[in-house]
N, C-alpha and C positions, 0 to 999 in steps of 0.2 A: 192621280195619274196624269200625264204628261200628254195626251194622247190630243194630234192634231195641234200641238204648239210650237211653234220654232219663234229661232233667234234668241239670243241672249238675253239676259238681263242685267249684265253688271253689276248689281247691286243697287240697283238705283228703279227710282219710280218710272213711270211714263215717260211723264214730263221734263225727266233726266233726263234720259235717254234718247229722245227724240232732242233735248237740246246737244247733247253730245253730238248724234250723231249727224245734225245740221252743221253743227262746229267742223266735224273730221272732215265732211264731204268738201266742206268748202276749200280748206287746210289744202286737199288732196289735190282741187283740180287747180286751185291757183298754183301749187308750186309744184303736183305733176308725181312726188313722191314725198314718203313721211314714215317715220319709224313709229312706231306703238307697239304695245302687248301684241300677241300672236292672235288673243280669240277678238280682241276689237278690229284688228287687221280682217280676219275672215270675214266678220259681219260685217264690216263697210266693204268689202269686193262684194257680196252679192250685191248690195243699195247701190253700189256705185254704178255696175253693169247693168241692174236694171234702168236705173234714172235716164243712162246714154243711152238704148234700146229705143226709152218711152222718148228721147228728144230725136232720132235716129228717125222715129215715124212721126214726128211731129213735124221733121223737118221736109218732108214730103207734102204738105197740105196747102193749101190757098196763099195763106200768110202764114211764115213759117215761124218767125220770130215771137208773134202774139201767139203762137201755137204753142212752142215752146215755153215762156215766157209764164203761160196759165198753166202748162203742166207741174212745171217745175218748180214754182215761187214759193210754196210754203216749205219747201225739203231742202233748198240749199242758199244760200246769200247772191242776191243779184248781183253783183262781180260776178261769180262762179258759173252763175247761167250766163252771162255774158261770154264770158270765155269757153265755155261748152260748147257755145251754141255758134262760134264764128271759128273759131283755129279749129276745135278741134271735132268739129262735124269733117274737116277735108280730110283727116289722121285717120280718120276710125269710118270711111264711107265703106273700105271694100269691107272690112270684119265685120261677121256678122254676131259673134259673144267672143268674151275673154279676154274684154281691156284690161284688167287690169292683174297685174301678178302678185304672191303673198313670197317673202324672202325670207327666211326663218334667220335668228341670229341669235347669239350668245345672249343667255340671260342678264338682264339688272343686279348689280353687282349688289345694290342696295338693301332689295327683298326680293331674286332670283326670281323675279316674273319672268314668263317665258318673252322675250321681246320679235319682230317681226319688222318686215321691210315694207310696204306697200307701193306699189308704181306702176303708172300707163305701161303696158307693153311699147309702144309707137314710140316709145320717151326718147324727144328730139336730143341728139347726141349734140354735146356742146363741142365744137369745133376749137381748135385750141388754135391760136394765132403763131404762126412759123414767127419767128424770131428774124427780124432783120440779116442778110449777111454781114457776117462780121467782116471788116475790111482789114486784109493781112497788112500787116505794118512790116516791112525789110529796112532792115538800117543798110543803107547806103556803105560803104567802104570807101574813106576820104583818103 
């Protein structure tokens, strides 16, 4: 019986699994959003909202950096805590759960896995550069 177990298993060991999902987390907040299967997508939104929570109150204490720093170092790639713990503590101070959203999409054309969107809510809108005006050119009449 199943009774008191959550989270997936992939198909994979422990030690898989935890390297996966070290691998996704990091994947995630370096570039902010990532497409995967739909059930690996829901179990990294819970890991991922918790991890920001647990840096969220960490970032409130004496030293906020070594706070974080020791929460966080075995569950994601130091980049990743770096970048959590400076951009996007300012992104996520007023929310208090629900960083991140799950996008459901068309299956893998390949073997029809269900596939999925993953992405900060907050996710900085990239600003598209206005194009020069263009200079009207009139030909003259000689």
């Amino acid at each position: 019986m199943k009774h008191q177990k959550t989270g997936r298993q992939f198909g994979r060991k422990r030690a898989g699994r935890k390297a996966l999902q070290r691998t996704m987390i990091g994947s995630l907040v370096l570039r902010e959003r990532m497409e995967t299967t739909e059930a690996k997508a829901k179990e990294l939104k819970t890991v991922i909202d918790r991890m920001i929570t647990r840096a969220k109150r960490a970032n409130k204490s004496k030293n906020p950096q070594m706070e974080i720093l020791r929460k966080l170092e075995g569950d994601m790639p130091l980049v990743a805590i770096k970048k959590l713990s400076h951009t996007m503590m300012d992104r996520f101070g007023s929310r208090t759960s629900g960083y991140t959203r799950v996008i459901k999409l068309s299956p893998r054309k390949s073997d029809g896995a269900r596939m999925a969107l993953i992405e900060f809510v907050d996710k900085q809108a990239k600003q598209k550069k206005q194009p020069a005006a263009s200079k009207k050119t009139t030909k003259k009449a000689a």
